[in-house]
C-alpha positions in Angstrom: -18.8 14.5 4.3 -16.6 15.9 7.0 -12.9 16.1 7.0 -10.9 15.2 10.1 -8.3 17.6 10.9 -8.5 17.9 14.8 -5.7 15.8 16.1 -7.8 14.3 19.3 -10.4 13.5 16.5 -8.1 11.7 14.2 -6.5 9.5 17.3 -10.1 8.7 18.1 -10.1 7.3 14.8 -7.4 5.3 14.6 -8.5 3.7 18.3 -11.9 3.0 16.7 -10.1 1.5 13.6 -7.9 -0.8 15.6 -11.2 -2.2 17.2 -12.7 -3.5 13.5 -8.4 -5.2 12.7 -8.0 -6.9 10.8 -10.9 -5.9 7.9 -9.7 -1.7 8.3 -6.2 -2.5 7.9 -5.1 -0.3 5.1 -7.1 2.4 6.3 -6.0 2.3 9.4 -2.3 1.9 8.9 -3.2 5.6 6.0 -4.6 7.1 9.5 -1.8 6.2 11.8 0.6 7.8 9.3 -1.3 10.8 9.4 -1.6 11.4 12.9 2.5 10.2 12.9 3.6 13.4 10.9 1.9 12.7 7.5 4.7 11.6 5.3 2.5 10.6 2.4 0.4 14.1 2.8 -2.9 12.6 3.0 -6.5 13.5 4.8 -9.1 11.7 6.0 -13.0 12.1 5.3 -15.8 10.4 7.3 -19.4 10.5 6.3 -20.5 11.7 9.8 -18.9 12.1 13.0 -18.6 10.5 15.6 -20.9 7.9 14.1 -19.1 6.7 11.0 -20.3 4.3 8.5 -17.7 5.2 6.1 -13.6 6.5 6.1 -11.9 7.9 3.0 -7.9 8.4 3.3 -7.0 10.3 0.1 -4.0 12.4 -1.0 -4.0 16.2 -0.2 -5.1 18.6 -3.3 -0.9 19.7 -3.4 0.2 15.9 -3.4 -2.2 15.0 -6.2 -1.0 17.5 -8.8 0.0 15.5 -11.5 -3.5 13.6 -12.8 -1.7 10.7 -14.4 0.4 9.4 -11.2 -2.0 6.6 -10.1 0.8 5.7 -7.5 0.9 9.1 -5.5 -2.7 9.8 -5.8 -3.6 6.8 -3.5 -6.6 6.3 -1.8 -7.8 3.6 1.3 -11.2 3.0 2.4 -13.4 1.1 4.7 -16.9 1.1 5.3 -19.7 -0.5 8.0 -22.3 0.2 5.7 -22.4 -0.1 1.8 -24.8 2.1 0.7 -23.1 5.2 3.1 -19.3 3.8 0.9 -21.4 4.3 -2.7 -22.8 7.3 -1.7 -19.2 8.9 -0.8 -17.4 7.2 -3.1 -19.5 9.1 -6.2 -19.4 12.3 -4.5 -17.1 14.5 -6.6 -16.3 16.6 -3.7 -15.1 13.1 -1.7 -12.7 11.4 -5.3 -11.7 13.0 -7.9 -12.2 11.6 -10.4 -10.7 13.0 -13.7 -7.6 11.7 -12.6 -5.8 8.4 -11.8 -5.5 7.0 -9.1 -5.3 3.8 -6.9 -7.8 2.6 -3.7 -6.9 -0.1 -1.1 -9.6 -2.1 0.9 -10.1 -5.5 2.1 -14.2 -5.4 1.5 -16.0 -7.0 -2.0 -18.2 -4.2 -1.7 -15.2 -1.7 -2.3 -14.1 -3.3 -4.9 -17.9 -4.0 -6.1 -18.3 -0.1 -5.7 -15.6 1.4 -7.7 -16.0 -1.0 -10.2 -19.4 0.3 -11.2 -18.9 4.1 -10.4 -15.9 3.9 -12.7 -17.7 1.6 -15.1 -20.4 4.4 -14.9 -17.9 7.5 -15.8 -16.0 5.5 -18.9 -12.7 4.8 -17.0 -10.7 2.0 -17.0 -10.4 -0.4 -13.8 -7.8 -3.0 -13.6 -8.1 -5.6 -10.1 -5.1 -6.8 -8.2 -6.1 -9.2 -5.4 -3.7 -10.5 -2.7 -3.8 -12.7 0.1 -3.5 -10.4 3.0 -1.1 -12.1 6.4 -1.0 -10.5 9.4 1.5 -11.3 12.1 -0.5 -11.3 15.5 2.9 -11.0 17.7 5.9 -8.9 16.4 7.9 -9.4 19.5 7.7 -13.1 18.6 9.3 -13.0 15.2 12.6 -14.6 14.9 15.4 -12.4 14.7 18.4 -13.1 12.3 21.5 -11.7 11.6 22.9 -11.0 8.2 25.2 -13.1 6.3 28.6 -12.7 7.2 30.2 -9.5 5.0 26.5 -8.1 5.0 25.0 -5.0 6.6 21.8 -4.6 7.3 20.7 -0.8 6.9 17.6 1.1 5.9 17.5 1.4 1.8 19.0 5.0 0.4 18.0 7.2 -2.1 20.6 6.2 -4.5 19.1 2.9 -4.8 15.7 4.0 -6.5 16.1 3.4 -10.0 17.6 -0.3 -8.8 14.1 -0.8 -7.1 12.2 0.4 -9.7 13.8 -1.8 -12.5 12.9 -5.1 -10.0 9.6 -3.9 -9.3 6.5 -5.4 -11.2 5.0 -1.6 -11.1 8.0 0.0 -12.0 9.9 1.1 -15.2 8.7 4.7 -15.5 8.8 8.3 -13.9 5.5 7.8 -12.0 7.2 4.7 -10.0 10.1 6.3 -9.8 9.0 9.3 -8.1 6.6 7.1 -5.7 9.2 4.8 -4.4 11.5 7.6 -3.9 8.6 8.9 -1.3 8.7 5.6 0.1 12.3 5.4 0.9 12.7 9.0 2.2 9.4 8.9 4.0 8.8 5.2 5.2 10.4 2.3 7.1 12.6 -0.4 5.0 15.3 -2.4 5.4 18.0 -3.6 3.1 21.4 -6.0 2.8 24.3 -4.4 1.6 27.5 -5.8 0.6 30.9 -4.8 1.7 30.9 -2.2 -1.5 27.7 -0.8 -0.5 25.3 -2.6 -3.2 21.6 -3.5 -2.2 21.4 -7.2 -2.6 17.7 -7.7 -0.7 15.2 -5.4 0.5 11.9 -4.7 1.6 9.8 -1.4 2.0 6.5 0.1 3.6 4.1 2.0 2.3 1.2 5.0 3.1 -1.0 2.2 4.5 1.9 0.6 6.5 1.8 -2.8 4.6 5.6 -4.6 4.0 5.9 -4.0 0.0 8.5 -4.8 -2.9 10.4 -7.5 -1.1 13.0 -8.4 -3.5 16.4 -11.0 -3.2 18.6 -10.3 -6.6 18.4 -13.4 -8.2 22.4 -14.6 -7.5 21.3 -14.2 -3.9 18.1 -15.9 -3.1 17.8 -18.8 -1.2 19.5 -17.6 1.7 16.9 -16.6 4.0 17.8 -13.0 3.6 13.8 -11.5 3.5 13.3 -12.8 6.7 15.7 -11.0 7.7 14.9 -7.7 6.3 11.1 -8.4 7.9 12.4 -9.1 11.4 14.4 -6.1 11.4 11.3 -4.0 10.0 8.6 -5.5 12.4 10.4 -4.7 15.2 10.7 -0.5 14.2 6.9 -0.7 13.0 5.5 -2.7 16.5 8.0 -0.2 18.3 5.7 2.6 16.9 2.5 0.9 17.2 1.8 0.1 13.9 0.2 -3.3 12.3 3.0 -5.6 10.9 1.2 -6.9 7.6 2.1 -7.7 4.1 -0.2 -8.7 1.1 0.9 -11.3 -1.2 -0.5 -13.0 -4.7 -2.4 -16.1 -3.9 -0.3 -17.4 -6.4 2.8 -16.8 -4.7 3.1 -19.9 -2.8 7.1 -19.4 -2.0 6.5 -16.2 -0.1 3.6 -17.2 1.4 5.3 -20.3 2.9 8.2 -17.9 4.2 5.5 -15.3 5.7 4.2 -18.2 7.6 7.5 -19.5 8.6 8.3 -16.3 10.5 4.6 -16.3 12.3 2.9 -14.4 10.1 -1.5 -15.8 9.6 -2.9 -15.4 6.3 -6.4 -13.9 6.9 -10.1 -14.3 5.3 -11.0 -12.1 2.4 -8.8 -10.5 0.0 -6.8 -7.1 -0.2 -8.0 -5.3 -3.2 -6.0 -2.6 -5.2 -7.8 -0.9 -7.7 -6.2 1.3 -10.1 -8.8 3.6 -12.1 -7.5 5.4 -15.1 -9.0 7.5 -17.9 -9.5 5.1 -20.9 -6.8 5.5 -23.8 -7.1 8.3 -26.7 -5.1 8.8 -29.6 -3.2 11.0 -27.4 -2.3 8.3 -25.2 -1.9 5.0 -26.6 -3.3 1.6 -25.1 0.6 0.2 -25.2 1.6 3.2 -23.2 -1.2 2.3 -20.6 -0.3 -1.1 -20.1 3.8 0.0 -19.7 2.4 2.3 -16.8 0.5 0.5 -14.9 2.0 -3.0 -15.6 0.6 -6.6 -15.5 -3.0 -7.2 -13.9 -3.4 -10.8 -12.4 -6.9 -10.4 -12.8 -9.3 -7.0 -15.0 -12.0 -5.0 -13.6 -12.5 -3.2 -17.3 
């Protein structure tokens, strides 16, 4: 296990990771964010170098200092060869994992992998998978103006508890504090009204992927996320990085709009995987579930 710090290193990375798009894509967008200033304080771990057949993002030992926060301590991987992804993956030195924490991938055998090492050490898994689009021109995406009265603006501080009462992982101090990195740290756009009040927005995260898209329900129908996306794809091709969002296969109305503005829904899915000690008497199952939220589908 080897941990990338030199920068010339680290952008030979991140050219090697474009070369395997769209499959490394959270990875990849975790590695460009580090070698763009490291907002989300993470480090990346290879199994070998410059031969690779497996990369680790994970948070920095300072970042993941509270052992409950499964959204700061978040982790992205990708690998070219299974048995090299197991073999890190249940290394102590590569996760840690007494605490909890969330991984990102777009490979079955992640997903396969963490399941059973987590299986293995009596922690609790629970599955999200998305439909992952990708839009394969940014330049080409439609551009629209707000509604008349609105301004379009990057979402402040003072509008964190808003988000995290409309978000379906929100609702407690772990969310809190993680979208409050997001919007100090990451590109996002939002609609404001005359007085100042968020009406629609959207955010990025540490792997670069469009997240928490949300219209206030007097508001929708207006056409106001694509928007919000335009504005966003614009900064994030300006910089280089992947314009990509992952969606519920279920969600069939943002899907549709995704596809509207030119974005391609790719094969496979986008796993998150959130890995958490199992309940004691100390913490309750009910306080569990309020944390982490709803599960379309269980890994336990």
């Amino acid at each position: 296990m080897l941990i990338l710090s030199c920068s010339s290193k680290l952008r030979l990375l991140d050219g090697l990771l474009r070369r395997g798009l769209p499959e490394t894509l959270p990875v990849y967008g975790a590695v460009m964010h580090v070698n763009h200033g490291n907002p989300a304080g993470q480090e990346v771990l290879v199994d070998s170098w410059p031969e690779f057949k497996f990369v680790l993002t994970r948070p920095r030992r300072e970042v993941a200092c509270d052992p409950g926060n499964y959204c700061t301590n978040l982790y992205s991987a990708f690998y070219q060869e299974e048995g090299a992804c197991r073999a890190l993956l249940g290394s102590s030195h590569a996760m840690d994992w007494s605490q909890a924490f969330q991984i990102h991938g777009l490979q079955d055998g992640l997903c396969e992998a963490v399941r059973d090492i987590a299986r293995a050490r009596g922690l609790d898994v629970k599955t999200y998978q998305y439909q992952t689009l990708l839009h394969p021109d940014p330049p080409a995406m439609p551009q629209h103006r707000p509604g008349k009265g609105l301004t379009l603006a990057p979402v402040f501080p003072a509008h964190t508890a808003l988000l995290n009462d409309t978000w379906d992982f929100g609702g407690n101090s772990w969310s809190l504090r993680y979208l409050g990195l997001l919007i100090r740290h990451f590109p996002s756009a939002c609609l404001l009204t005359p007085d100042g009040h968020p009406i629609s927005w959207t955010l990025t995260d540490p792997v670069t992927c469009l997240t928490h898209g949300y219209t206030l329900p007097g508001h929708r129908g207006q056409g106001y996320i694509g928007v919000l996306i335009g504005a966003l794809a614009a900064q994030l091709h300006a910089r280089g990085f992947p314009v990509y969002a992952r969606v519920l296969p279920e969600n069939e109305p943002s899907q549709r709009s995704l596809h509207r503005l030119g974005f391609h829904t790719q094969s496979g899915l986008f796993y998150k995987l959130v890995v958490t000690p199992r309940p004691t008497q100390a913490q309750p199952a009910s306080a569990l579930d309020l944390a982490l939220g709803p599960a379309p589908s269980s890994g336990g």
